[in-house]
C-alpha positions, 0 to 999 in steps of 0.5 A, a space after each residue: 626113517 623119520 620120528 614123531 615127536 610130541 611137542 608142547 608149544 614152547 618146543 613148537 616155538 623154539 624150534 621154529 625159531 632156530 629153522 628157516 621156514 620153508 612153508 606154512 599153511 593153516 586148515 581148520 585151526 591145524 597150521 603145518 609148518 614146513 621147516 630147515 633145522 640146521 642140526 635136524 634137517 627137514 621138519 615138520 611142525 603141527 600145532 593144533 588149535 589149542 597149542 599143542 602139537 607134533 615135531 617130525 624129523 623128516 629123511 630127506 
């Protein structure tokens, strides 16, 4: 089961920082990022235009 999360972008931020990137892309002022966490495992990080975003805890 995966969890979506509503990220501010300072969680956003941290979370990116403390994963090894896997994949990034941006489409329409939206960037998806694609991520290893070393606690969360696989996530994926939106951060839409105005910084705001979405964290998802991936079952991988």
């Amino acid at each position: 089961m995966s969890r979506l999360i509503d990220a501010e972008p300072a969680l956003i931020d941290d979370l990116k920082e403390e994963s090894e990137l896997i994949s990034e892309k941006t489409v329409a002022g939206v960037t998806v990022f694609v991520a290893r966490h070393p606690t969360l495992g696989k996530i994926v990080l939106v951060r839409t235009k105005d910084g705001s975003g979405i964290a998802v805890e991936v079952d991988a």
